[in-house]
C-alpha positions in Angstrom: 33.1 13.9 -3.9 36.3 14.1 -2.4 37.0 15.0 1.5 40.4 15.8 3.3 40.4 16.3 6.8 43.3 17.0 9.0 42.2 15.1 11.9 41.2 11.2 12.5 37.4 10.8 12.0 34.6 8.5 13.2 32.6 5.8 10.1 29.0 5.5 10.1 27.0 3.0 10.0 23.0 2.0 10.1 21.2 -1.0 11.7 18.0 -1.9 11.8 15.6 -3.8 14.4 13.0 -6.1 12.3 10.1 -6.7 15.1 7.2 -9.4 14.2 5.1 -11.2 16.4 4.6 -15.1 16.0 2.4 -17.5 18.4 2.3 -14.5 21.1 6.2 -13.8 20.9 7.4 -10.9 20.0 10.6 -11.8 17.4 13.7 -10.1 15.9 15.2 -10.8 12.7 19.1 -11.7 13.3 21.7 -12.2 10.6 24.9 -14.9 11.4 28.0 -12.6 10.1 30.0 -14.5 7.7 33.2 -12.1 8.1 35.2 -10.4 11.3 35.1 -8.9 13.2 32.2 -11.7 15.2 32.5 -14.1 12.6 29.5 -16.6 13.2 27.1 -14.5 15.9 24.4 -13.1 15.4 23.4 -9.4 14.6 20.9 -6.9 13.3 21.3 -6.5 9.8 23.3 -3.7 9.2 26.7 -2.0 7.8 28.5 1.1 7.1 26.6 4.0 5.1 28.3 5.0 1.4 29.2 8.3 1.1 26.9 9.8 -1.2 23.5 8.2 0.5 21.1 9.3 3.3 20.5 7.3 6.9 17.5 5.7 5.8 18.3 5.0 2.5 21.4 3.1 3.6 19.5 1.0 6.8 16.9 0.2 3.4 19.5 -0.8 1.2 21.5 -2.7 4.0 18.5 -4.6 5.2 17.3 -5.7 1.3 20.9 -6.7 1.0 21.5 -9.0 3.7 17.9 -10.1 4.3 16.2 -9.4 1.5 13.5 -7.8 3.1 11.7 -4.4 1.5 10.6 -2.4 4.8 8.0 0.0 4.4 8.3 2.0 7.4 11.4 2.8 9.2 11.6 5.0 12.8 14.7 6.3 13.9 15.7 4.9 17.6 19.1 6.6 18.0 22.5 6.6 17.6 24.9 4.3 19.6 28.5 5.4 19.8 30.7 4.0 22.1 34.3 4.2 21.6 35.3 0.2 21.5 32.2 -0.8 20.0 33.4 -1.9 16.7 37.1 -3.4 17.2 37.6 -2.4 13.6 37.5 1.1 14.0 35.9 4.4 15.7 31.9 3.5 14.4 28.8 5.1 15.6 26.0 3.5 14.5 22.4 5.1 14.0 19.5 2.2 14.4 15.9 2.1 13.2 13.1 -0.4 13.8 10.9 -1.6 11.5 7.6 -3.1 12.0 6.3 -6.1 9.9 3.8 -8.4 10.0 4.8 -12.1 10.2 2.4 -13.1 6.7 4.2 -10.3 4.8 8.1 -10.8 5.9 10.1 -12.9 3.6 13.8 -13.0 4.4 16.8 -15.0 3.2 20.5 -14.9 4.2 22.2 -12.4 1.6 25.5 -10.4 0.9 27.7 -10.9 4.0 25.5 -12.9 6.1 25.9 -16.5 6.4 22.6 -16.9 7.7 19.1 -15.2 8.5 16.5 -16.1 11.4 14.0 -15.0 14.0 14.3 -15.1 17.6 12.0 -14.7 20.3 13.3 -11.3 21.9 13.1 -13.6 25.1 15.1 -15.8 24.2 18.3 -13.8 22.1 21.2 -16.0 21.3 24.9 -14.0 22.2 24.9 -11.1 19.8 27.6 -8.7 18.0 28.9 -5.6 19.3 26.5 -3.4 21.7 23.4 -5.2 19.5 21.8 -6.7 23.5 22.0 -3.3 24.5 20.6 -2.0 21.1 17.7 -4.2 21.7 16.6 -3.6 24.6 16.3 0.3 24.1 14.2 -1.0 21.0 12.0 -3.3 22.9 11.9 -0.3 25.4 10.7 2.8 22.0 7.7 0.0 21.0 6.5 -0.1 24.8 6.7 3.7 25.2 4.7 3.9 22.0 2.3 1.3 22.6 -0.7 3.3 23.9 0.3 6.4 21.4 0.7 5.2 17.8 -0.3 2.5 16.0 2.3 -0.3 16.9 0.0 -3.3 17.5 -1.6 -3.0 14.5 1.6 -2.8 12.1 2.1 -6.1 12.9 -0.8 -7.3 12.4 -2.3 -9.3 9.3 -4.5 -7.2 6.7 -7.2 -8.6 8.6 -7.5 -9.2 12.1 -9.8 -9.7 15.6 -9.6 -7.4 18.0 -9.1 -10.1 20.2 -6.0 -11.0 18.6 -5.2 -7.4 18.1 -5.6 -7.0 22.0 -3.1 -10.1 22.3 -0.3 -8.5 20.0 -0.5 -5.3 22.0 0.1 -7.5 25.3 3.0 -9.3 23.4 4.6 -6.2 23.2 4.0 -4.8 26.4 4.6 -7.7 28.7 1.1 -7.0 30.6 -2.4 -8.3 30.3 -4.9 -5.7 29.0 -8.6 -5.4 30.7 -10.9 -6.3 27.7 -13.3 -3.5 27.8 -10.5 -0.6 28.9 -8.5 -1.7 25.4 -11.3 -1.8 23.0 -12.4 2.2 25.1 -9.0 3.2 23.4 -9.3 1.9 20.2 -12.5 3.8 19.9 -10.8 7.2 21.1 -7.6 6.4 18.9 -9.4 5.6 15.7 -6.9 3.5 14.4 -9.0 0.7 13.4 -12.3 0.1 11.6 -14.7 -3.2 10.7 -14.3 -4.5 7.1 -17.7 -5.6 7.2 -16.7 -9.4 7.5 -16.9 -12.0 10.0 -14.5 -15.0 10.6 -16.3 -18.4 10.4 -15.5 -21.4 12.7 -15.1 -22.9 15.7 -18.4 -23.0 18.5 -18.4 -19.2 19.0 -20.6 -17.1 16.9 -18.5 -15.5 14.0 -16.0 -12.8 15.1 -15.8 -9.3 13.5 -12.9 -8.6 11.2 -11.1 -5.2 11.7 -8.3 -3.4 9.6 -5.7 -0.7 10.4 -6.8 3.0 9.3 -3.4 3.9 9.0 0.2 3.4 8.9 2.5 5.1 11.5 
């Protein structure tokens, strides 16, 4: 496909927030850029979309590439477009989160990245471009969404507690949870069920095992 335009136009380009949740923090997956502009800080995965490819195809393809992990799910959070974001040139970005459960996220520093970790979301290191800002309008969608959809328990394991479950969702919202008043909304949200298994161990009598009904 070939385009001519008469007047200066803006690049596109897709990143995506990875969110996880390890030992009660909630953690983002950062790549190190290896080239400029920000050589050597860290980013969300991300880069320019080719021409003949969709949004989400590219944010897939740019995430396997640089992390080398396969997201199932990807929400659109918005687009980001300052004028001197990108000291390269004009570049509005469009960002998506994905949602993936510590046992089932394998990653690896690929393509342009020089290297590939998680962070606490507490605890961010200096990052690329607007990517702090970027953040916290993600960390802000998965709050707003907490109580609505089925966040907590896409990052959960295949099989979980609801205690653990209830933990999660607290991770993610910063605020302790009334026992009783969490496991009344799971009930009226039907978005988890019992396996039919117990966990063994420890001095307490075995606790259920729940999975998700559904993905969001």
């Amino acid at each position: 496909m070939a385009y001519s335009y008469e007047y200066p136009h803006p690049a596109v380009t897709v990143d995506v927030a990875v969110f996880t949740v390890d030992n009660g923090a909630l953690e983002v997956l950062l790549i190190k850029r290896g080239e400029w502009p920000h050589t050597g800080k860290w980013a969300l995965p991300g880069g320019f979309v080719e021409i003949d490819e969709s949004l989400k195809r590219a944010a897939w393809r740019e995430l396997r590439e640089e992390t080398g992990v396969h997201a199932g799910y990807l929400e659109q959070l918005g687009a980001f477009g300052h004028p001197d974001r990108d000291p390269r040139e004009r570049v509005i970005t469009v960002v998506y989160i994905a949602l993936v459960p510590l046992d089932r996220l394998r990653f690896e520093a690929g393509s342009d990245a020089a290297d590939a970790q998680l962070f606490a979301i507490s605890e961010l290191p200096e990052l690329a471009f607007d990517h702090a800002k970027i953040l916290r309008r993600a960390r802000e969608r998965l709050r707003d969404k907490l109580d609505v959809a089925d966040i907590a328990t896409q990052l959960m394991p295949a099989q979980f507690t609801l205690t653990e479950l209830q933990r999660t969702h607290e991770t993610i919202s910063g605020t302790e949870s009334d026992k009783r008043n969490f496991r009344k909304k799971l009930k009226t949200l039907e978005i988890v069920e019992p396996t039919g298994e117990n966990r063994q161990g420890g001095p307490h009598r075995p606790a259920r095992l729940y999975r998700a009904t559904r993905s969001i």
